[in-house]
DSSP file (Angstrom, degrees, kcal/mol; ACC not computed):
  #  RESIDUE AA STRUCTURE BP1 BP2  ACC     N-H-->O    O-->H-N    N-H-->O    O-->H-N    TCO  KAPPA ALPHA  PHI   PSI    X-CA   Y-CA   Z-CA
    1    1 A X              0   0    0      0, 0.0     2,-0.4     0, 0.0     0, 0.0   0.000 360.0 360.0 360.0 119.5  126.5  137.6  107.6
    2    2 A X        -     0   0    0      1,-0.0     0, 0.0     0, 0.0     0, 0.0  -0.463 360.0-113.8 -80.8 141.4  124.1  135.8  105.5
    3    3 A X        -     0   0    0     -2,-0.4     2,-0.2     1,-0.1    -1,-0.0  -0.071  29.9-111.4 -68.4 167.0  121.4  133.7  107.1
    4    4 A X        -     0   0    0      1,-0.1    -1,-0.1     3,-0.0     2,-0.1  -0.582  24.9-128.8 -85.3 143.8  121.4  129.9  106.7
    5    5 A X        -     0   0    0     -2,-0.2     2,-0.2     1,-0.1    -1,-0.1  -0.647  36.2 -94.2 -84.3 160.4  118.6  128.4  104.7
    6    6 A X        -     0   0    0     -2,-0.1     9,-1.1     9,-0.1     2,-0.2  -0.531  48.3-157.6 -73.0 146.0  116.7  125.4  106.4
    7    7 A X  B     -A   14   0A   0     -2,-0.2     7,-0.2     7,-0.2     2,-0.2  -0.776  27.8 -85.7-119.2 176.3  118.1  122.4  105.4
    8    8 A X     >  -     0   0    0      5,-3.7     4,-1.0    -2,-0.2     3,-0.2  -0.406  35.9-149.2 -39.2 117.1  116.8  118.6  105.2
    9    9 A X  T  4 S+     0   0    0     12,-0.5    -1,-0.1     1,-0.2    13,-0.1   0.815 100.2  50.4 -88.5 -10.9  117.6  117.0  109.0
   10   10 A X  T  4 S-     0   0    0      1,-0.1    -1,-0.2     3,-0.1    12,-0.1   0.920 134.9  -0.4 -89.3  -1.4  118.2  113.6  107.4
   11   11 A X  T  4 S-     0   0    0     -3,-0.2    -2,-0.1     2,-0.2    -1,-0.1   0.210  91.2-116.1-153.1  13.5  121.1  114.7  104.1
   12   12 A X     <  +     0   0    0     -4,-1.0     2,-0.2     1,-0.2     3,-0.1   0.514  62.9 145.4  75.2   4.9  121.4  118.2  104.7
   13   13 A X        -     0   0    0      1,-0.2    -5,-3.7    -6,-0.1    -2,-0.2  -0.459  61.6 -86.1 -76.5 163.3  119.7  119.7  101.1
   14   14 A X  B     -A    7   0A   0     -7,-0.2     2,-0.6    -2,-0.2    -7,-0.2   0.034  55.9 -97.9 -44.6 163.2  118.0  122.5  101.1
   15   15 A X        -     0   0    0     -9,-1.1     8,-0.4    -3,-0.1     5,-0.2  -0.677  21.7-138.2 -79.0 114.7  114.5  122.0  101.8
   16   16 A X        -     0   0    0      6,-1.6     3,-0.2    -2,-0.6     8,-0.1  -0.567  13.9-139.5 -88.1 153.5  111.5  121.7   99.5
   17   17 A X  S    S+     0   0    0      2,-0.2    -1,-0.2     1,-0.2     6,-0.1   0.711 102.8  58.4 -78.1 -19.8  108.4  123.5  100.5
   18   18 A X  S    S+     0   0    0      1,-0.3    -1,-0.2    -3,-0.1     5,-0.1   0.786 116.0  37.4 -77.7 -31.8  106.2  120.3   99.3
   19   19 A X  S >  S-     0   0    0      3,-0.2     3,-2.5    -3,-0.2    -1,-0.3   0.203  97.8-166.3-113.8  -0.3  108.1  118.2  101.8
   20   20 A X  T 3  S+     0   0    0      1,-0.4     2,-0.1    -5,-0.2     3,-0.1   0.074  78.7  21.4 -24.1 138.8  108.6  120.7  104.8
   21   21 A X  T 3  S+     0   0    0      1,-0.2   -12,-0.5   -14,-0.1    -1,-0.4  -0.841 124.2  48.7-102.3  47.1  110.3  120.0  106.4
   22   22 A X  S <  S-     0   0    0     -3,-2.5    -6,-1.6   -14,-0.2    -3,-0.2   0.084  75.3-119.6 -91.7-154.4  112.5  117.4  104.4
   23   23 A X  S    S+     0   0    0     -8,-0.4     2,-0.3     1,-0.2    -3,-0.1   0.354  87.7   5.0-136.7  -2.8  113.8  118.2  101.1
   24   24 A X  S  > S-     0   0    0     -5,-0.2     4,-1.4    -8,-0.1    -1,-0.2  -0.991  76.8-101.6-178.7-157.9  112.1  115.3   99.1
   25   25 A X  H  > S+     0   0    0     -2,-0.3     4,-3.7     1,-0.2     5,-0.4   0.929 119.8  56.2-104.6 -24.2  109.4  112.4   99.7
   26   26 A X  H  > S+     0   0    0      1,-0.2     4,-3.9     2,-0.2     5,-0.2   0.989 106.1  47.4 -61.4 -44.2  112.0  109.8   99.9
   27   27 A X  H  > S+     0   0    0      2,-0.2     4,-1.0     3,-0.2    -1,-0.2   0.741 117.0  46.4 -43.5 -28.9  113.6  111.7  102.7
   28   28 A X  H  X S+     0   0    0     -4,-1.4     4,-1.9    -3,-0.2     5,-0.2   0.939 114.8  44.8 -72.3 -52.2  109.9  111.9  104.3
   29   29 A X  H  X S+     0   0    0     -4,-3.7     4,-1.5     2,-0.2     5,-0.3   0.929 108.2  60.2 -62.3 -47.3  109.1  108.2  103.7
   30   30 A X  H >X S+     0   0    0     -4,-3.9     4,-2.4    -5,-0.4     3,-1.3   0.918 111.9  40.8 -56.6 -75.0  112.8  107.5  105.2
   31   31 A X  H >X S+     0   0    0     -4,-1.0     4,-1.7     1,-0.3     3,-0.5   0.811 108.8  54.4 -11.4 -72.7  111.7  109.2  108.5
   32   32 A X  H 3< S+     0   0    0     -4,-1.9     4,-0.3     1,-0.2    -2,-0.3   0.676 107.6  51.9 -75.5  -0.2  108.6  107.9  108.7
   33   33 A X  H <X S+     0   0    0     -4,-1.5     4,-0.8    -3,-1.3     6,-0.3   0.608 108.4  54.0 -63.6 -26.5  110.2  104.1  108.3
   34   34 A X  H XX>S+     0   0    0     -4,-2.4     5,-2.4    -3,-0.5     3,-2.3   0.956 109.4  48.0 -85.5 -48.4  112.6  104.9  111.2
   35   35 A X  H 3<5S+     0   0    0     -4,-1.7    -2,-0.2     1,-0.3    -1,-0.2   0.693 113.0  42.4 -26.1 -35.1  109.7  105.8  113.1
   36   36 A X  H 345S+     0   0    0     -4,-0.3    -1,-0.3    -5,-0.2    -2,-0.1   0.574 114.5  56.9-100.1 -16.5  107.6  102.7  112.3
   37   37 A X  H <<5S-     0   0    0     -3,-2.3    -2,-0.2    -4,-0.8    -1,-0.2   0.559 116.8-112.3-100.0   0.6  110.9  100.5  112.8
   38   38 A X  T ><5S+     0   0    0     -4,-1.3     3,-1.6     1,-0.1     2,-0.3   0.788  70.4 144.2  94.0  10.1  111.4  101.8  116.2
   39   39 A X  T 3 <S+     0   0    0     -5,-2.4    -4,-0.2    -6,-0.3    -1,-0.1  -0.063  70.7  53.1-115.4  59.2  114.8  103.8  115.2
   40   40 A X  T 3  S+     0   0    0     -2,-0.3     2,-0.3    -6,-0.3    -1,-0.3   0.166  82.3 139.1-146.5  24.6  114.2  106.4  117.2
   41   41 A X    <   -     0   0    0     -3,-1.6     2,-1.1     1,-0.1     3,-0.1  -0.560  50.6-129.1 -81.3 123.6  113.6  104.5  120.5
   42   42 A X        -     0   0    0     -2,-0.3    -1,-0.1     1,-0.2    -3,-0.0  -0.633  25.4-131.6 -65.3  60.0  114.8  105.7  123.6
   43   43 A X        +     0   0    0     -2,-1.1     2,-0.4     1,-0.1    -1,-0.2   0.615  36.9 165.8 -14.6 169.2  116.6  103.0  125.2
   44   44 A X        -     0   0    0     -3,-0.1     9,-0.1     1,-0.1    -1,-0.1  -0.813  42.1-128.7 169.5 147.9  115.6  102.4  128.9
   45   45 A X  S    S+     0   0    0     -2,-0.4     8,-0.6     1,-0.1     2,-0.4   0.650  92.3  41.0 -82.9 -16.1  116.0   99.8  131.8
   46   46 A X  B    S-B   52   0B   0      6,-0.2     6,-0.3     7,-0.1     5,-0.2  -0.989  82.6-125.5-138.1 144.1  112.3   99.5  132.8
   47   47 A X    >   -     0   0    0      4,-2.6     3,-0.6    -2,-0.4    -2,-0.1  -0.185  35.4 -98.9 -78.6 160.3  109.8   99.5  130.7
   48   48 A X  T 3  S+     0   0    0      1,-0.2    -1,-0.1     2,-0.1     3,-0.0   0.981 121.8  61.9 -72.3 -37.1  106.9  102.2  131.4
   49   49 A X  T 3  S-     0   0    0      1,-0.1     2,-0.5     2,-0.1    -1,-0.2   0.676 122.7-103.7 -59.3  -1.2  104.7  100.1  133.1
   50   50 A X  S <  S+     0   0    0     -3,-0.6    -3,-0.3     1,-0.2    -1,-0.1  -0.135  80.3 127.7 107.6 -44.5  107.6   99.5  136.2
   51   51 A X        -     0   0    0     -2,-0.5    -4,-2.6    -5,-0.2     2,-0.2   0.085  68.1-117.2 -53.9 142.3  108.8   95.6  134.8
   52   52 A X  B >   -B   46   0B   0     -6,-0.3     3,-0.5    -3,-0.1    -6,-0.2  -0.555  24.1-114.5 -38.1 112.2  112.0   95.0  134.3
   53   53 A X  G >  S+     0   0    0     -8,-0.6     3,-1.2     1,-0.3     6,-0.1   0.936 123.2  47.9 -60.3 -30.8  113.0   94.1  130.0
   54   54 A X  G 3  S+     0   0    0      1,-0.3    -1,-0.3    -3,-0.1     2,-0.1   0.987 107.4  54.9 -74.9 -44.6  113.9   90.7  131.2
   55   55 A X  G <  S+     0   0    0     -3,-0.5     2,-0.4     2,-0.0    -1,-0.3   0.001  78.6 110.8 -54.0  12.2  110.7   90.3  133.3
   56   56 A X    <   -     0   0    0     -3,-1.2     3,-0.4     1,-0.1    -3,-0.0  -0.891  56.0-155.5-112.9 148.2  108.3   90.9  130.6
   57   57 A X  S    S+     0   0    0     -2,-0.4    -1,-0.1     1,-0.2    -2,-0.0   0.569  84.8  72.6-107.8 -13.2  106.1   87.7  129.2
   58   58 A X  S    S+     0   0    0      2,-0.1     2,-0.3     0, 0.0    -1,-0.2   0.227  74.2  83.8-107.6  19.2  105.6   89.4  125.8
   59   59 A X              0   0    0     -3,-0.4    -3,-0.0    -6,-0.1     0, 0.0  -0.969 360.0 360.0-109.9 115.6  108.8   89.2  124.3
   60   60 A X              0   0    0     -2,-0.3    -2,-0.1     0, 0.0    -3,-0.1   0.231 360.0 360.0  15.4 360.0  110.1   86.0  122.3
């Protein structure tokens, strides 16, 4: 059975070595924008500091 190649994890091309481990720099930059937008944030009901989301003074 022939092995799988690594692919992209956001579009599933192959990978480019330049871009390990994406497959091209938009696919890096895309990443690091969900990262910087928050879209890889863990929902949760309490915040790490113990408050409550609704209880926090630093929000709108």
């Amino acid at each position: 059975m022939p092995s799988k190649s690594p692919r992209c994890p956001l579009c599933g091309k192959a990978r480019d070595a330049e871009f390990k481990p994406f497959c091209s720099r938009g696919c890096r930059d895309r990443d690091l924008l969900n990262w910087f937008g928050e879209g890889y944030r863990v929902p949760a009901d309490q915040a790490p500091d113990g408050t409550a989301d609704e209880d926090r003074f630093d929000e709108g």
